[in-house]
ZAMAR-382755 format. One record per residue (C-alpha): chain; x, y, z. Coordinates in nm, 2 decimals, padded with zeros to 4 digits. Example, Ala and Ser with C-alpha at 12.3 -4.5 7.8 and 13.67 -1.06 7.14 Angstrom:
BEGIN
   chain       xx       yy       zz
       A    01.23   -00.45    00.78
       A    01.37   -00.11    00.71
***
This chain:
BEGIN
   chain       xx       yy       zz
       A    05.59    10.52    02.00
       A    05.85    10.30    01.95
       A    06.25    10.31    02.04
       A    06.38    10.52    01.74
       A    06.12    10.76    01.75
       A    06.13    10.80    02.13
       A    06.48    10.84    02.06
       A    06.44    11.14    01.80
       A    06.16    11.31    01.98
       A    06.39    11.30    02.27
       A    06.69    11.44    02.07
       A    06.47    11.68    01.91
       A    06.33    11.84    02.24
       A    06.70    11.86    02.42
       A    06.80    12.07    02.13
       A    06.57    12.30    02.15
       A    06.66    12.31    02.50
       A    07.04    12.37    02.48
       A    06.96    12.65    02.24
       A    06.74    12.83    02.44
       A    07.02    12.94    02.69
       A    07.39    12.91    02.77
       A    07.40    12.94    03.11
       A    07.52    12.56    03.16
       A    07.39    12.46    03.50
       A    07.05    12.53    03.37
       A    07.03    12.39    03.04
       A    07.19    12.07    03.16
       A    06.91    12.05    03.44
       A    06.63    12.08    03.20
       A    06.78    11.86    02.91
       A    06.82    11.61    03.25
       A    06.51    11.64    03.37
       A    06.35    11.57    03.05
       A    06.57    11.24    03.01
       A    06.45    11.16    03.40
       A    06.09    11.14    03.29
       A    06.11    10.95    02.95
       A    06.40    10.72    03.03
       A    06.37    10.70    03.42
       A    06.69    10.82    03.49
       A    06.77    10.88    03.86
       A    07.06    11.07    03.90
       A    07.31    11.28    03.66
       A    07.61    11.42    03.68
       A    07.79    11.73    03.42
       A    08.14    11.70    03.53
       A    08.43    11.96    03.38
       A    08.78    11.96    03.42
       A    08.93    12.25    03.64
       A    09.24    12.34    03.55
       A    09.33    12.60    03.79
       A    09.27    12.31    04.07
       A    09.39    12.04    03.81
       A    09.08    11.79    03.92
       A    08.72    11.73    03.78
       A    08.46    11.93    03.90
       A    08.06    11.84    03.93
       A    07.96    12.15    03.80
       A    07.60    12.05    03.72
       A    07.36    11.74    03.86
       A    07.02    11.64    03.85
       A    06.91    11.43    04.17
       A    07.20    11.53    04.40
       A    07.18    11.78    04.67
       A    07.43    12.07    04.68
       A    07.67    11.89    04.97
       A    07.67    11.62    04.73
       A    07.77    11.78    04.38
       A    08.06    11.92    04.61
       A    08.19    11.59    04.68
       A    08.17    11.50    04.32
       A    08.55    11.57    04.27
       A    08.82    11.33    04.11
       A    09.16    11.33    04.02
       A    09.26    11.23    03.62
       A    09.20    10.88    03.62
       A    09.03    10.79    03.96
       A    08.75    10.65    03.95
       A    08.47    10.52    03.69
       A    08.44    10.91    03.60
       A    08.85    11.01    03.61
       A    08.93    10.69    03.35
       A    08.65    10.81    03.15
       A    08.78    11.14    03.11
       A    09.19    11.03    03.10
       A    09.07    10.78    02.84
       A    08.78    10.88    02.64
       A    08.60    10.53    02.64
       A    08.25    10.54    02.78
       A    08.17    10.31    03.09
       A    07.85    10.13    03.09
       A    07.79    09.91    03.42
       A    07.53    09.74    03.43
       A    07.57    09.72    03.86
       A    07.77    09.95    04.01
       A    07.73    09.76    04.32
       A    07.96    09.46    04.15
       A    08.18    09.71    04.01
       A    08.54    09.78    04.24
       A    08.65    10.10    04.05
       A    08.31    10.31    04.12
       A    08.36    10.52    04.40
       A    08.05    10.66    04.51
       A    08.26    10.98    04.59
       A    07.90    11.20    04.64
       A    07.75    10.95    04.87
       A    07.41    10.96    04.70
       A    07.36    10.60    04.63
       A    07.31    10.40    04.94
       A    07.43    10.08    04.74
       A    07.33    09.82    05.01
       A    07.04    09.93    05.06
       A    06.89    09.91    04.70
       A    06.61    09.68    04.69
       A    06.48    09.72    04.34
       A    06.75    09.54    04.15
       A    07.08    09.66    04.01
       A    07.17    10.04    03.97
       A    07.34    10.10    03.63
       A    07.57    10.35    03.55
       A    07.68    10.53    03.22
       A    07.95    10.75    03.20
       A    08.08    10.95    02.87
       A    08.36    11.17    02.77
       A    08.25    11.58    02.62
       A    08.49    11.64    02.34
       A    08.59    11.99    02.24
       A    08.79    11.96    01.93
       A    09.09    11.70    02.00
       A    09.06    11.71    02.41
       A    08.82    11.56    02.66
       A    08.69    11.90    02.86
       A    08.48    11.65    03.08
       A    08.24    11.39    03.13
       A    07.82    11.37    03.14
       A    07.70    11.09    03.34
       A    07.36    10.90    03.44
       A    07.29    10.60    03.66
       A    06.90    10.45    03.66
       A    06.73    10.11    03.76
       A    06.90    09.83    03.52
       A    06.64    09.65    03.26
       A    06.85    09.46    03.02
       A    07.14    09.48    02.82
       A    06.97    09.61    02.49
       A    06.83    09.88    02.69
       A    07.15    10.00    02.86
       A    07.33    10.01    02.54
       A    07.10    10.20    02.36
       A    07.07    10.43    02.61
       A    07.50    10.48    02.61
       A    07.46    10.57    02.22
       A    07.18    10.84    02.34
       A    07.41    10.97    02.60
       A    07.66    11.02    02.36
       A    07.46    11.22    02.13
       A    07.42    11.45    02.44
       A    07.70    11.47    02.52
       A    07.83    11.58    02.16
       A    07.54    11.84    02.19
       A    07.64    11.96    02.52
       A    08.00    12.01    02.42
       A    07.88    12.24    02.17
       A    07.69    12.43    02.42
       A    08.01    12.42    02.67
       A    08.24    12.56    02.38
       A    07.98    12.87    02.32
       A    07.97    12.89    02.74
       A    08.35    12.92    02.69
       A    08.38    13.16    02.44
       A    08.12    13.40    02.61
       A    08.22    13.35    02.95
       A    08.64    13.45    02.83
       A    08.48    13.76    02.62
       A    08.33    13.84    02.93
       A    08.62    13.82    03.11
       A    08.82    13.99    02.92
       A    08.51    14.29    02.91
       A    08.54    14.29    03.26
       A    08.89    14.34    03.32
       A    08.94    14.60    03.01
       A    08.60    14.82    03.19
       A    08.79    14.77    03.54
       A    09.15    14.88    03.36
       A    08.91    15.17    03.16
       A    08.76    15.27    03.54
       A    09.10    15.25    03.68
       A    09.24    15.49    03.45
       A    08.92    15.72    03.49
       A    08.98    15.72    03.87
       A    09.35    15.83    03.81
       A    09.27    16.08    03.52
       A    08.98    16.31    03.76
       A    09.22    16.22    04.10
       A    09.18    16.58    04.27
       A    09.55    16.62    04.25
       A    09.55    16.59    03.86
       A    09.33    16.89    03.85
       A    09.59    17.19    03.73
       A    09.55    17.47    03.97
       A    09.69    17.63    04.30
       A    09.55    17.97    04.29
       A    09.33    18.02    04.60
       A    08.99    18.05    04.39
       A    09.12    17.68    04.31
       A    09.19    17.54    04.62
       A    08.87    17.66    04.70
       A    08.71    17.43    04.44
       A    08.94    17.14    04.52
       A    08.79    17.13    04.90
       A    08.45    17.15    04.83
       A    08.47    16.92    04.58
       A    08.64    16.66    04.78
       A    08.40    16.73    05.06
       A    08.08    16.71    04.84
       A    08.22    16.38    04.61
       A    08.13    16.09    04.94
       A    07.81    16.23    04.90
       A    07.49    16.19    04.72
       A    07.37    16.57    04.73
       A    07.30    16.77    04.45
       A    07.62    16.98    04.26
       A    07.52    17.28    04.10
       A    07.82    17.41    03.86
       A    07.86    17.79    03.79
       A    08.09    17.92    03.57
       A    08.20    18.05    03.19
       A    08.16    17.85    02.92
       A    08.51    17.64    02.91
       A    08.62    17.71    03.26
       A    08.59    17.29    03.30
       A    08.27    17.25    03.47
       A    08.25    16.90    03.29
       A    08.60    16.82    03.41
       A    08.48    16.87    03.77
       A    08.18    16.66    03.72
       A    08.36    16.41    03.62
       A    08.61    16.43    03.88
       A    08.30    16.43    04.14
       A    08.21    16.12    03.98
       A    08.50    15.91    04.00
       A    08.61    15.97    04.35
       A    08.25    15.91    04.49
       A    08.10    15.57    04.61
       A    07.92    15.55    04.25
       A    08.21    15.56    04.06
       A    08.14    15.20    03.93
       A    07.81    15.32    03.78
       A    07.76    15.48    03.47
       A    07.81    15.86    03.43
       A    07.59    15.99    03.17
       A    07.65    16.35    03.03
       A    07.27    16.51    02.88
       A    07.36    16.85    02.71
       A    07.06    17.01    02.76
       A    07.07    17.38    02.53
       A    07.15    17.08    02.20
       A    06.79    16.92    02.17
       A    06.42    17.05    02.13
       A    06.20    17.03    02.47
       A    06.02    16.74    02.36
       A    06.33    16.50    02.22
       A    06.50    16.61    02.52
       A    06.22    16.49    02.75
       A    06.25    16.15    02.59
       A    06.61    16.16    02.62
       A    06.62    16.24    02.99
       A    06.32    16.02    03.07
       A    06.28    15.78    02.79
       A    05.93    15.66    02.57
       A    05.69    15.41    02.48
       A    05.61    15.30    02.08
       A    05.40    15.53    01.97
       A    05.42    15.81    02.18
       A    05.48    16.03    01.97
       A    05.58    16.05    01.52
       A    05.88    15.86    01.53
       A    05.86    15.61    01.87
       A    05.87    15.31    01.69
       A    06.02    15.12    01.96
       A    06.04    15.15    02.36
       A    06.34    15.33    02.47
       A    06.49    15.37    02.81
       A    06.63    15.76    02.92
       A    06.93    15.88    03.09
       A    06.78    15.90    03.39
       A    06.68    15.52    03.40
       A    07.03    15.41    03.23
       A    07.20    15.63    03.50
       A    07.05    15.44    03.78
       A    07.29    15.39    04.04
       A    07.54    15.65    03.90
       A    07.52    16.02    03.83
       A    07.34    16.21    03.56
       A    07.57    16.52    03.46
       A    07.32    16.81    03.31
       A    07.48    17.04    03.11
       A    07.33    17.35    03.04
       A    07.04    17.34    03.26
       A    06.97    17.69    03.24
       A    06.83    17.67    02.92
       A    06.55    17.38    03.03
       A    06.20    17.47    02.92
       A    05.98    17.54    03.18
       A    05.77    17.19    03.11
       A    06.08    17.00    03.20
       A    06.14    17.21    03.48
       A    05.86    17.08    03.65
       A    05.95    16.70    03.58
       A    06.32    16.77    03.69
       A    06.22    16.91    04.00
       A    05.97    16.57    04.08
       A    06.27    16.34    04.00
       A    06.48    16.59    04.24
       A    06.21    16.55    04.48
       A    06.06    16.22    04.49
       A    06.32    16.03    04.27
       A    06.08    15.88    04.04
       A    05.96    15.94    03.63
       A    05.76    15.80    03.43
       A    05.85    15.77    03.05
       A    05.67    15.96    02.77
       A    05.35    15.80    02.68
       A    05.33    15.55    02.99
       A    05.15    15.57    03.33
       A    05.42    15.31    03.46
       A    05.63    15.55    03.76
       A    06.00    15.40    03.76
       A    06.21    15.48    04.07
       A    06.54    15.59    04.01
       A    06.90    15.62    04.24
       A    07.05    15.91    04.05
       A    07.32    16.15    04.19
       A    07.23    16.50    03.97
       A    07.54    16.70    03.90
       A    07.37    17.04    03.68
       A    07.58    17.31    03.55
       A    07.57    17.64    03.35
       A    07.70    17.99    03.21
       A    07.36    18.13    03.30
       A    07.32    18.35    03.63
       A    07.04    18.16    03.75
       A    06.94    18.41    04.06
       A    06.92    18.63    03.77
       A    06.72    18.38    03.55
       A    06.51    18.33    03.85
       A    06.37    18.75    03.89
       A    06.35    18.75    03.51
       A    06.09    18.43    03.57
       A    06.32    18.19    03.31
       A    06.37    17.96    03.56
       A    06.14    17.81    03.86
       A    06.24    17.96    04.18
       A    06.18    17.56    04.39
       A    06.36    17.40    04.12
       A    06.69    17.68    04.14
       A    06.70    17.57    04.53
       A    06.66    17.19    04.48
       A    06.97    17.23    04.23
       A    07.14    17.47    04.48
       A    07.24    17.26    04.72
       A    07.61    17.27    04.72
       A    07.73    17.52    04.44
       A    08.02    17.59    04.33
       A    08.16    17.90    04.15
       A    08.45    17.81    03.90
       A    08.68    18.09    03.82
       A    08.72    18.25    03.48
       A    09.09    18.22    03.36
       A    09.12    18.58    03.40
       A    09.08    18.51    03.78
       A    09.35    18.26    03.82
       A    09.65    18.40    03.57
       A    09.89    18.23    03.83
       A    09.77    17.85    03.71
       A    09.86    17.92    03.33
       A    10.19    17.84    03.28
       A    10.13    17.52    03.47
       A    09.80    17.48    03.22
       A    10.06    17.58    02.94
       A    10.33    17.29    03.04
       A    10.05    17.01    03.08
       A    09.91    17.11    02.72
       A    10.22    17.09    02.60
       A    10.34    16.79    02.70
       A    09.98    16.60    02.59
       A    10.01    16.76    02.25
       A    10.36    16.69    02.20
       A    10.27    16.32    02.27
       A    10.00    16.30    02.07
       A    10.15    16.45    01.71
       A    10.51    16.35    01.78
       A    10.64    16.71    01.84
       A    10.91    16.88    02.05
       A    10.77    17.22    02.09
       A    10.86    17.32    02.47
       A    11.13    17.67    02.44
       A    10.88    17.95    02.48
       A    10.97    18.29    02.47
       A    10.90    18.55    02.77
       A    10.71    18.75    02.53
       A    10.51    18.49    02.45
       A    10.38    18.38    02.79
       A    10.38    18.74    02.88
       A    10.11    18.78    02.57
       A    09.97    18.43    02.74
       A    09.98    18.59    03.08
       A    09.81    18.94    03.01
       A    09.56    18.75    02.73
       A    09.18    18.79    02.86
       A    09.10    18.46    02.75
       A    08.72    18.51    02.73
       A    08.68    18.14    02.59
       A    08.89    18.01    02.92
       A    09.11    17.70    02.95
       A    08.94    17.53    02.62
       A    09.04    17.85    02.43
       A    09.42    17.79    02.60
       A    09.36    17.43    02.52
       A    09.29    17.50    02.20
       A    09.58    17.76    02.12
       A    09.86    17.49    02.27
       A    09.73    17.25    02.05
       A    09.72    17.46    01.72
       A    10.09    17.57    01.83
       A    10.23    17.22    01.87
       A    10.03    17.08    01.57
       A    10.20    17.36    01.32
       A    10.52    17.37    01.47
       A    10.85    17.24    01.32
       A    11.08    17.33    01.58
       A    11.10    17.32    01.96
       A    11.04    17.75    01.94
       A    10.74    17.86    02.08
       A    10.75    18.16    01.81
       A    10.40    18.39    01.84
       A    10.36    18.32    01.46
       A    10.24    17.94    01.61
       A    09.95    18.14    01.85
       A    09.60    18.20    01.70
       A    09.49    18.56    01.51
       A    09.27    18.69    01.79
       A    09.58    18.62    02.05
       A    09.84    18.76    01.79
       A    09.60    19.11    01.74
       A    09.64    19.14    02.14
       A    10.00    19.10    02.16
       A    10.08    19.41    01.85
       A    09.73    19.59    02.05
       A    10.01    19.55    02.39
       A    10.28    19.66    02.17
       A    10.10    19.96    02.04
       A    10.01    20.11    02.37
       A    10.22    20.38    02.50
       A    10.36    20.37    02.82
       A    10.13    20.66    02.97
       A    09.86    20.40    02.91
       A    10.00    20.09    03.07
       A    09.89    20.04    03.45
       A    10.24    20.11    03.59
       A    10.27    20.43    03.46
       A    09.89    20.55    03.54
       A    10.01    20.39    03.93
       A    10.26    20.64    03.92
       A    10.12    20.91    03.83
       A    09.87    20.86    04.07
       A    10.07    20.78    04.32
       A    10.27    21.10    04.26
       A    09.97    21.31    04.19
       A    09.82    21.19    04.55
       A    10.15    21.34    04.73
       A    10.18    21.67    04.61
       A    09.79    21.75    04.62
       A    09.69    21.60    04.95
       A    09.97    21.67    05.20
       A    09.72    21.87    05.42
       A    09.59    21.51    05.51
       A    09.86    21.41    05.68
       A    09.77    21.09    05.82
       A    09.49    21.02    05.59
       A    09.62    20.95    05.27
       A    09.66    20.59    05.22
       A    09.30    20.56    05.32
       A    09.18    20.81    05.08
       A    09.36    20.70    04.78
       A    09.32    20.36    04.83
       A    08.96    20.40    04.89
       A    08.85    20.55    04.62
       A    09.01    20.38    04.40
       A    08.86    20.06    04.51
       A    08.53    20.26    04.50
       A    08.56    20.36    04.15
       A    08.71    20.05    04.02
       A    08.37    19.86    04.12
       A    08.11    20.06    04.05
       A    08.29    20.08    03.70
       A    08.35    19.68    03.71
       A    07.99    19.60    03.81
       A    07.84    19.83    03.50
       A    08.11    19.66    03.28
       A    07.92    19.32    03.42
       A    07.54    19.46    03.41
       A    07.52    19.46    03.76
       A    07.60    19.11    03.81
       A    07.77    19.03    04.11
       A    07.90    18.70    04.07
       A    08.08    18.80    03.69
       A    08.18    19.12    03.86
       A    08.37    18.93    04.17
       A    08.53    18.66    03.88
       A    08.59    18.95    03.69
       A    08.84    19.13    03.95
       A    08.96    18.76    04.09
       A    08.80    18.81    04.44
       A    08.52    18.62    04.63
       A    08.22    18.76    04.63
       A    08.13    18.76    04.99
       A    08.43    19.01    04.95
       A    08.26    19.20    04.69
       A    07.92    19.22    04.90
       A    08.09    19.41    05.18
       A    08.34    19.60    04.97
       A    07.98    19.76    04.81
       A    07.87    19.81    05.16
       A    08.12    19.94    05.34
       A    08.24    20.19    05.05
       A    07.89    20.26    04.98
       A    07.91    20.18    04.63
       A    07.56    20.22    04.38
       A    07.52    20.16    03.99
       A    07.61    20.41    03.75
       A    07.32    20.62    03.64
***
């Protein structure tokens, strides 16, 4: 093969070689090292200019140790390498022993001690656009001066290939960058959205949640979430989430009642091609995407009994393997479940496997209906508000006492995303800053005139009274004994009517009346309470 060819076949193999990768330090070692065996290069040198430390960097090198790339720094203009770049002429010496402006900054070439003739050295500028970013360099055993120059034009073919390799390294390296610093802003914000203090409630049942949710976050145990559909058992996962150690990891959210057992498997655990009609690639599940994070199961009441079983191994053991594969993958997954299901309940009925209820019941916790916490909704209304407001470019804020009495004594069976809801309608079809009831939804408007309608025999006041009144004049033998009575049975009667009202179910019953249900338990006992016939 003669020189031209050599050349090309050369040429030919370093491009192949710059586009197979962009990470810089290793492209530029194997283009080098391919040079070092066909043109007996000894040493090379990819040196970039830093302009944070305003100097030239050895960034990458071929024959140099690390302690010696780290001395390969120059100022603009010092040295063979610094003209080079301030100038944009190459420097081809054919003995750099001879030469007085090479430096030897990296102390690799022991000059006086070379005993195989003179050490050349060729240094050329990398051009990006109209501006030297750098210099590539190469010094080998000198042959003649036909040799040498050919082998500057080669170098400068390199190093037009390299820039273009440099400029893509650029670009990638600032998108990343800027990727990083818009996911840290985005995981900023997150933290400061779920921050336990932005979470709207100071009733007791609250507070409650607040502590054991700032307890349980530093954790890794398992969160089971109980609660009404909309009472903002996603909220509190997420709020978990972002105050634990894992907040940097991803927090994936499965909703596990919205997909058929067997797509659902494949979402949670991932499949192989072919697994099933339709795999036509691999694909990786929550679980394994989680890793490192926290997996947030919606819904999990409603799990078929199939998946119960795998759940309960990746509870257990912390491993899966994907549909279709005999290839176990171990997984670092914080679980966070919840559901509107009563899973003790569940449980008897045999819907759900007793060892997998107690692997998800490790630290539960019970969020309160609306109903139970009446005392957090004007806040809830006020922090509605003032998000809608924002978002449509409205002024709605002057509500009427009527009005948040009707928001007060409202049931609200759909919770806070049914208040959420009826804020939003309200400041979306309002014109005025009047909070009028015309702006509140039909269901809410039909409970206000039902409020209305009622007579005042039939509001709880009046039926206090009465009762109050009734309890003097008949029981005045029981001098002593009355409060006791009265009080007791009607905290007798008002459960046993509240637990048929709930079918028997505890936990609703206690959210139902607002109290806890250790409070309910001994209420039944002490008062000696049993289910209506």
């Amino acid at each position: 093969m003669d020189r031209a060819e050599q050349e090309l076949d050369i040429l030919e193999q370093i491009s192949q070689i710059l586009g197979d990768g962009l990470e810089l330090s290793q492209v530029f070692q194997r283009a080098m090292s391919l040079l070092s065996s066909r043109l007996n290069v000894q040493r090379a040198a990819l040196v970039l200019f830093d302009q944070a430390a305003d100097q030239l960097r050895t960034v990458a090198s071929v024959g140099l140790t690390s302690a010696e790339q780290e001395r390969g720094r120059y100022a603009l203009g010092e040295g063979v390498t610094g003209r080079v770049m301030e100038t944009g002429i190459p420097a081809v010496i054919p003995d750099v022993a001879n030469h007085p402006e090479f430096l030897n900054r990296t102390k690799s070439r022991e000059l006086a001690e070379e005993a195989e003739g003179p050490l050349s050295f060729i240094c050329v500028a990398v051009r990006d656009g109209d501006r030297f970013v750098g210099t590539v360099s190469i010094d080998k055993p000198f042959v003649d001066d036909a040799t040498l120059a050919a082998e500057a034009r080669l170098l400068k073919i390199f190093a037009g290939l390299i820039a273009q390799t440099i400029r893509i390294h650029n670009v990638v390296r600032l998108e990343k960058d800027e990727w990083l610093a818009e996911r840290e802003q985005l995981t900023d914000n997150l933290r400061g959205k779920y921050r336990f203090d932005n979470i709207i409630g100071s009733s007791p049942v609250m507070l409650d949640v607040l502590s054991t949710i700032g307890q349980v976050a530093s954790s890794r145990a398992t969160v089971l979430l109980l609660g009404e559909t909309g009472c903002g058992k996603e909220l509190i996962a997420k709020a978990i989430h972002y105050n634990s150690p894992r907040r940097d990891k991803p927090l994936i959210r499965v909703n596990c009642g919205a997909l058929s057992p067997q797509l659902l498997e494949s979402e949670l655990f991932g499949h192989m091609k072919g697994a099933f009609t339709g795999a036509v690639k691999d694909k990786i599940g929550r679980f394994e995407a989680a890793s490192g994070g926290t997996i947030f199961l919606d819904e999990v009441g409603t799990l078929d009994p199939q998946l119960q079983v795998k759940l309960l191994r990746v509870l257990q053991e912390r491993e899966f393997e994907r549909v279709g594969d005999h290839l176990t993958i171990k997984t670092d997954v914080r679980v966070i479940a919840a559901t509107n299901l009563e899973l003790e309940e569940e449980v008897r009925k045999g819907n759900f496997r007793e060892d997998l209820y107690y692997r998800l019941n490790v630290v539960t916790i019970h969020l309160p209906p609306l109903r139970s916490r009446r005392e957090d909704i004007p806040r809830l209304i006020d922090h509605f508000l003032d998000r809608y407001n924002r978002e449509n470019q409205r002024d709605l804020k002057k509500i009427s006492r009527d009005v948040l009495n009707t928001l007060l004594r409202y049931p609200w069976p759909g919770n806070v995303r049914e208040l959420e809801n009826a804020i939003e309608r309200a400041v979306v079809l309002s014109s005025t800053e009047e909070f009028s009831e015309e702006l509140l939804p039909l269901q809410i408007r039909l409970f206000a005139q039902q409020i209305r309608g009622d007579t005042t025999d039939e509001s709880i006041e009046a039926i206090a009274t009465k009762l109050a009144e009734h309890a003097i004049k008949q029981f005045q033998m029981y001098d002593g004994e009355v409060y006791d009575m009265v009080i007791g049975e009607v905290e007798r009667r008002l459960i046993r009517e509240a637990l048929d009202y709930n079918g028997g179910v505890k936990i609703r019953t206690a959210d139902f009346l607002g109290i806890n249900r250790n409070t309910l338990n001994k209420k039944v006992k002490d008062l000696n309470i049993e289910a209506k016939d």
